[in-house]
Residue, then its C-alpha position, 0 to 999 in steps of 0.5 A: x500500500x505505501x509503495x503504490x501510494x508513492x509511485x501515483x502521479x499527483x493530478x493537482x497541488x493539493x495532493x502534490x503536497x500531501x504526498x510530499x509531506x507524508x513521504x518526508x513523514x517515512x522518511x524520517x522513521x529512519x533510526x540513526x545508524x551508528x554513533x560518533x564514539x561507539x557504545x554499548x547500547x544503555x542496559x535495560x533496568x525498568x519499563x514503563x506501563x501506561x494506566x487506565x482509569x482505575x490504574x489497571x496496566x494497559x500492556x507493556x512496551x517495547x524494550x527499545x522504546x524505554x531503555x533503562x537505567x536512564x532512558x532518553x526514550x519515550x513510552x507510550x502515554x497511557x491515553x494511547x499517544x505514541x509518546x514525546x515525539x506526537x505531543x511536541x508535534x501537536x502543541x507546535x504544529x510542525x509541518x514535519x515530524x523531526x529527525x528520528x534516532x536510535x532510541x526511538x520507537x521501531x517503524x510501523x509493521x509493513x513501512x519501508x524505508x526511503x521515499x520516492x527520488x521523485x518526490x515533489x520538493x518544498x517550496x516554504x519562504x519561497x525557496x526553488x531548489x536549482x535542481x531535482x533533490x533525490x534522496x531522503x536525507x537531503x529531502x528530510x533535511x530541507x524539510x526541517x530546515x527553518x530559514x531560506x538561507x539554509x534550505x537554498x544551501x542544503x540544496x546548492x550542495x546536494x545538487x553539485x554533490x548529485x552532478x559530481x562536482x562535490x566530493x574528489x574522487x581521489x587523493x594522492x598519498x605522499x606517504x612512503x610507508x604501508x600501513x600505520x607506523x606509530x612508535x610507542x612512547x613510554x612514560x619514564x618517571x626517573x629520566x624524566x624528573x632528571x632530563x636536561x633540556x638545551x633549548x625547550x620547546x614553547x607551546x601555543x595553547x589554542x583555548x575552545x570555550x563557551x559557556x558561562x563558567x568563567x571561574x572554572x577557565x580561570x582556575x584552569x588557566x591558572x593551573x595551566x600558565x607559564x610566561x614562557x608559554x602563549x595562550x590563544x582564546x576562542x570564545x563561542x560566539x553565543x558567550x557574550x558574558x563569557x567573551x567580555x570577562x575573558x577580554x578583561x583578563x586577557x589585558x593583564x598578559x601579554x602572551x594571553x589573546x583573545x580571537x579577534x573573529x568569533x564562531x558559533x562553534x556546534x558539536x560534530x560541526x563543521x565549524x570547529x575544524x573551520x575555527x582551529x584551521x583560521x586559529x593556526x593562521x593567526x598564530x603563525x602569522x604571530x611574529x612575536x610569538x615563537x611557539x614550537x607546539x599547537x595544543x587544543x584544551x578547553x575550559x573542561x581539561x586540566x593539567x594532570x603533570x606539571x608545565x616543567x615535564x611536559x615541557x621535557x617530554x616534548x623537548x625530547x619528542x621535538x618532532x613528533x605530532x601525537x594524535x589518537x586513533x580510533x583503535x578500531x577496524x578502518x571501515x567500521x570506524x568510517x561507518x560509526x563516524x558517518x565518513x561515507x556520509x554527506x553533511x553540511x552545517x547552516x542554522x546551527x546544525x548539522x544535517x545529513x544529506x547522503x551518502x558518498x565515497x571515501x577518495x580513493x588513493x588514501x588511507x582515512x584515520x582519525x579518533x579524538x579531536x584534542x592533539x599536539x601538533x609539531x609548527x611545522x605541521x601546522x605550516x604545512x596544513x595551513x599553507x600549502x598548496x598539495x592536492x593533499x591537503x586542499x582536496x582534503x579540505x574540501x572533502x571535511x568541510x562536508x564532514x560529521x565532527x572533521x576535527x576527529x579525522x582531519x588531521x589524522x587523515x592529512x598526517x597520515x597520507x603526507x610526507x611527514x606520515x612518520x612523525x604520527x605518535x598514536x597518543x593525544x596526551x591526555x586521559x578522557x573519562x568515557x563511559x559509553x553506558x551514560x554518554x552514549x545517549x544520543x544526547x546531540x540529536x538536536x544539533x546532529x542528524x546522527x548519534x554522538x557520545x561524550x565523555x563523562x566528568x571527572x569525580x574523586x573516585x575516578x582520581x586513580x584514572x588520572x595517574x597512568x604510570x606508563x603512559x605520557x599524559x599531561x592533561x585529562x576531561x571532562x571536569x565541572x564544578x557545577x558537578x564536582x569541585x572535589x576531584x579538582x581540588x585533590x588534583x590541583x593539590x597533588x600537582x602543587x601542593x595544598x594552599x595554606x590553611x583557612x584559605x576561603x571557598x576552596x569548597x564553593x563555587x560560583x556561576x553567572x547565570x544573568x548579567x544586566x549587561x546581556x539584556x533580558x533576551x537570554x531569560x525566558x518569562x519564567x527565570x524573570x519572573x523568579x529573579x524578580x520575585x527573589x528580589x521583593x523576597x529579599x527587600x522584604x526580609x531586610x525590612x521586616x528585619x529592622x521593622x522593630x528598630x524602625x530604622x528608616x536607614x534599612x528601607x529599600x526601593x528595587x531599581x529596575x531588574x536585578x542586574x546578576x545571578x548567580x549559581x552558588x554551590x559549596x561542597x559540590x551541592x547546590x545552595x540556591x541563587x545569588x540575586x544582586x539588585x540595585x536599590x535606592x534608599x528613600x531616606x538618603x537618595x543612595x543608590x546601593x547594591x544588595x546581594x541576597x542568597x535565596x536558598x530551596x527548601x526541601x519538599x521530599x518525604x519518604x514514606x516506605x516500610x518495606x525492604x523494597x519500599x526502602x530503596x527509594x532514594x530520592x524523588x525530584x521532578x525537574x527539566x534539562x534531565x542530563x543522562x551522562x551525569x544523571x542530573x538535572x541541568x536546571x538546578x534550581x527546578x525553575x518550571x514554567x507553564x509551558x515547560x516539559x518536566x520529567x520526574x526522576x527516582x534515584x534508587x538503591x540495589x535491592x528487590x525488583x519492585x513495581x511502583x506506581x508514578x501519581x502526577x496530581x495538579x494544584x487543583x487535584x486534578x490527576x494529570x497522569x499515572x504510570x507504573x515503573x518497572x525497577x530491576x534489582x541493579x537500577x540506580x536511576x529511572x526517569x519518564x517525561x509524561x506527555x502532558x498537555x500544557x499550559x500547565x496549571x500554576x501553583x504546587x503540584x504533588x508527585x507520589x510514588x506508591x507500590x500496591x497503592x502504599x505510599x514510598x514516598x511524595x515530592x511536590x514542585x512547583x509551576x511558576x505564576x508567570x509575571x511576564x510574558x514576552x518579558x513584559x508585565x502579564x496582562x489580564x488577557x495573557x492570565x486567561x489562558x496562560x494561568x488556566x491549565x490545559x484546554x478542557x482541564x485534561x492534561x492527557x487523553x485520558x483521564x485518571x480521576x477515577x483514582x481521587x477516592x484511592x488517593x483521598x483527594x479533596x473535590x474539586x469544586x473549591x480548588x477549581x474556583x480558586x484557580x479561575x480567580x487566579x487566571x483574573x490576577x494582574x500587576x501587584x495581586x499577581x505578584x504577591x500569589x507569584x511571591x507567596x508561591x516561590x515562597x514556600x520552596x525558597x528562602x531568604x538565607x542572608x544579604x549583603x551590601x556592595x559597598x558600605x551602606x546607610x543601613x549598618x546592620x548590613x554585612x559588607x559582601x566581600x566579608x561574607x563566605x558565600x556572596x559572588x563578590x567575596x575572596x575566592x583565591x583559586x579561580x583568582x589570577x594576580x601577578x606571575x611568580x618568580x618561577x613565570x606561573x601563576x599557581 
């Protein structure tokens, strides 16, 4: 039946575009077919069943549509929808479904894969492709494909790649050996310590960073620095924040520069191998900076020897380029990295648009894309002019992740292919079962892997003995600060004692200087709140005194935000506000520490029942660290949350996930599955949405007995498009889903099992709700956030009118206190900073 249905000769437009889109539809079916690192697919802990009306299961899915320990995957909802992938499509209204992977469901009994190469084209922002598009990757790509400017170059590619003016057909070899010839080099402790060196080698540092977590870069840079050594920074061209301080910092050293171009550098793109290639330009073309060595970090390495054996190690090794291979079988490899693959990266994404062939007449390599390069490869990448390298070029401008394989591939098919060590000089924390999860599907049109962080039990991981290893990643200390700290005193030595914030850690999540763009409605909405919570609390301290002194007016927003963690736990958000005093007209800054409240109750009895470590419901759910990357749980009506178990070893149990909304409506239930060795189970319900505001409940329960309960919270949104909530915005914004049902089914069936109250009075109290504007609306807002946070403590900037006001840079835990490690100061004696 599909077949026929693809092979009809449409009579007019209409049925010209339905067939276009329902081919693009079985198009994208298709499941990836290999992964950028490979990887054991995620073992199977637990299941997912949907429920009915009263709770009876409804069946069992399939293995492959929930994979567990964690799944990335989504079950069936239990009102018969086909899971995340139909509910998005629904409350967004694509044209087109998205790419799908290799966690997602199996295809249809009787679909086939592929459309016809005739296939009608999309002809969106008035966009004609230059020629007949065939294939169903090109033809998916230029469906999903949002801007014109995007689509015309998907199509400009696959039309030269159609009419074989794309890709080189082959390369020649300079290489004289047959084969890969890699010498094995051995790390000796006692020549090394003892090695003299006439003229040591000075190294390039190409620094790759984005993000917000300035403090961790300068701590790394700290570790890393020596006057002797030059230090080249790209920052992403999406870290405005990060790019200022770096600037700022850069002016202090004169061998630390910034780029003065910037890129949107994405994972797997194209872009990166673009950036490293204009990097090495600038650096040659340095006249003043005589460097030996090319070395690529970023702001998640760090140093695991110190600068004086490095710099040994390479002054003996002066002429070698050490890259690390795949270790693998050559043509598996080409297939698990999507070489024989067609891509191109615009819009900030990479998408697939066939299949082609590996040039003749080489030999393809590659593996990790963090390598020491000697200058003169560098010179040789950057200026020749040999078929080599610019067919090469041409060929990994069209390449999944091109920096993995480029300069294998050149290194080893030229003239200096002996030179090649098979070692990059650092060690990596991979862990296939967390980092292969597909995680990068939203960039790639393919499955990729990352390595997962560093944590103090890994530590003996950091000591190869026999291996020559300078650096290692991933580290984060948003997610362990420890493992840094025992690194950094085993490499230098502790710091002296009562040394402040060795265990905190800060990081900017808003600056005023950025604008609101970065915020969404919801973290506005918080900030603000946070802010009134804190004047509020400063006020009422000193309402007995009557101290007009201590009474404060906001200015405006806040003007920053930060995450603050002490001892690799979260402890809420710094929120920094401008204020005026009415009583002197002086402008100040208070800094308030807003810190959660705990709402997790554990009810169990049983030794099953005991297992049960901990229940949270959250968004920005990171399978590889097994987080969620919303620290704060900051949930909007418009947000997808997921609820998360954390669980000890124990019995397989059965238990059951309740979802009841602030008014007692039952938004779904589901049972889970949890095998003996499971550790963490997660499930995204496909909720309809808006969510209803206020506090919702999650239960977990086993044959209907309690295990535990977690409530959360949606946000009462104040803002909408960053401006004030307008009555009209509150009718439907605050209200709940259309007809009150979250799913398509309905559980309410399961209030009297679970004594829920009626709804007649909560359902009233929400439509007043959806009636608030302005001040009204902010004290339900504050009242709200005031049940899961708490004012903790304030400070001020600068010495203040109201005395009783700590200064901040006195305290322990502002942003603006000492924080000796992440800070630089002058160069030693011996030219390094720590």
């Amino acid at each position: 039946m599909l077949q026929s249905s693809l092979e009809m000769k449409p009579e007019d437009n209409s049925s010209f575009s339905l067939l276009f889109l329902f081919c693009v539809c079985v198009c994208v079916i298709e499941t990836g077919e290999g992964t950028a690192e490979e990887g054991p697919a995620a073992s199977e802990r637990g299941r997912v069943q949907g429920f009915g009306q009263l709770g009876r299961p409804q069946g069992q899915l399939e293995p492959e549509a929930w994979a567990m320990e964690e799944s990335s995957g989504q079950p069936r909802s239990p009102g018969g929808q086909s899971g995340e992938s139909s509910y998005r499509e629904a409350q967004t209204r694509a044209p087109v479904p998205r790419l799908l992977g290799l966690l997602e469901p199996k295809e249809p009994d009787g679909a086939q894969r592929g459309c016809s190469a005739r296939a009608p084209q999309p002809t969106e922002n008035n966009f004609t492709p230059k020629c007949e598009i065939a294939g169903k990757d090109a033809l998916s790509a230029l469906a999903r494909a949002s801007s014109k400017q995007c689509q015309q170059e998907i199509a400009n590619v696959v039309c030269l790649h159609q009419a074989g003016n794309l890709m080189p057909r082959s390369v020649p070899r300079q290489c004289q050996l047959s084969g890969k010839v890699s010498p094995i080099i051995q790390w000796d402790e006692s020549r090394m310590l003892h090695a003299s060196v006439s003229k040591p080698v000075r190294i390039a540092y190409m620094l790759v960073v984005h993000g917000r977590a300035i403090r961790q870069l300068k701590r790394f840079i700290k570790a890393v620095y020596h006057q002797q050594h030059f230090f080249y920074i790209h920052v992403d061209k999406r870290s405005t924040y990060l790019h200022r301080e770096v600037v700022e910092l850069a002016q202090h050293y004169p061998n630390i520069r910034v780029t003065p171009w910037r890129m949107v550098t994405i994972w797997g793109g194209a872009s990166l191998l673009k950036m490293y290639l204009r990097s090495m330009k600038d650096l040659l073309e340095m006249a003043d900076w005589a460097w030996d060595y090319f070395i690529n970090l970023s702001a998640t390495d760090y140093p695991t020897r110190t600068n004086e054996e490095l710099v040994t190690f390479l002054s003996k090794h002066r002429d070698k380029n050490f890259l690390k291979s795949h270790g693998r079988d050559n043509a598996r490899f080409i297939k698990k990295q999507g070489l024989d693959r067609l891509f191109h990266e615009c819009d900030s994404h990479m998408w697939r648009l066939g299949e082609r062939q590996i040039p003749e007449g080489i030999v393809v390599d590659g593996g990790s894309d963090w390598f020491a390069l000697t200058r003169s490869f560098v010179e040789y990448v950057v200026y020749t002019s040999d078929r080599l390298v610019s067919q090469l070029r041409q060929f990994y401008t069209y390449t999944l992740l091109p920096a993995e394989s480029f300069f294998h591939t050149v290194l080893e098919n030229s003239h200096a292919c002996e030179t090649l060590v098979d070692n990059n000089l650092r060690v990596t924390n991979w862990n296939r079962k967390l980092g292969c999860k597909c995680q990068y599907k939203h960039i790639v049109d393919w499955c990729g892997c990352s390595p997962n962080d560093f944590k103090p039990q890994d530590f003996l991981r950091l000591q190869q003995i026999s291996r020559p290893t300078f650096f290692a990643r991933k580290f984060e200390s948003t997610i362990n600060q420890e493992v840094l700290e025992i690194l950094d005193s085993h490499l230098y030595g502790n710091y002296p004692p009562n040394t402040p914030a060795l265990k905190a850690y800060w990081e900017s999540v808003y600056d005023r200087v950025d604008g609101l763009s970065g915020l969404s409605d919801v973290t506005l909405t918080v900030y603000t709140s946070f802010s009134r919570l804190g004047l509020r609390k400063v006020t009422s301290a000193q309402a007995q005194k009557e101290e007009k002194l201590c009474r404060f007016e906001p200015q405006g927003f806040p003007s920053s935000v930060h995450l603050y963690f002490y001892d690799d736990h979260f402890q809420g958000y710094l929120v920094t506000q401008e204020v005026q005093n009415p009583a002197t007209q002086q402008v100040e800054s208070l800094e308030m520490w807003v810190m959660p409240r705990g709402t997790l109750k554990l009810a169990g009895r049983s030794r099953q029942a005991n297992r049960l470590q901990n229940l949270e419901v959250g968004t920005e759910w990171d399978p590889k660290e097994r987080i969620f990357r919303n620290f704060g749980g900051l949930i909007g009506p418009f947000d997808e949350p997921v609820a998360m178990q954390k669980w000890a070893r124990g019995p397989n149990l059965t238990a059951t996930v309740v979802w009841i909304d602030p008014t007692y409506v039952i938004a779904t239930s589901y049972d889970i599955a949890v095998d003996a060795e499971a550790e963490f189970t997660q499930y995204k319900p496909p909720l309809n949405r808006p969510l209803r505001p206020g506090v919702w409940t999650i239960r977990l329960l086993q044959f209907w007995e309690p295990l535990g309960e977690s409530q959360f919270l949606v946000v009462p949104q104040t803002f909408n498009r960053k401006q004030p909530l307008r009555k009209d915005d509150g009718k439907w914004l605050h209200a709940g889903p259309p007809r009150n049902e979250y799913m398509e089914q309905n559980f309410q069936g399961l209030a009297g099992i679970l004594s829920l109250p009626r709804l007649d009075e909560t359902g009233r109290a929400s439509h007043r709700h959806t009636q608030l504007i302005g001040k009204a609306l902010e004290n339900w807002t504050d009242s709200s956030i005031g049940s899961f946070w708490s004012v903790a403590a304030l400070c001020v900037a600068s010495p203040s009118s109201c005395s009783t006001l700590e200064l901040c840079s006195k305290t322990s835990w502002s942003s603006l206190s000492p924080d000796p490690k992440s800070e630089l100061g002058a160069i030693k004696p011996d030219g390094r900073l720590r």
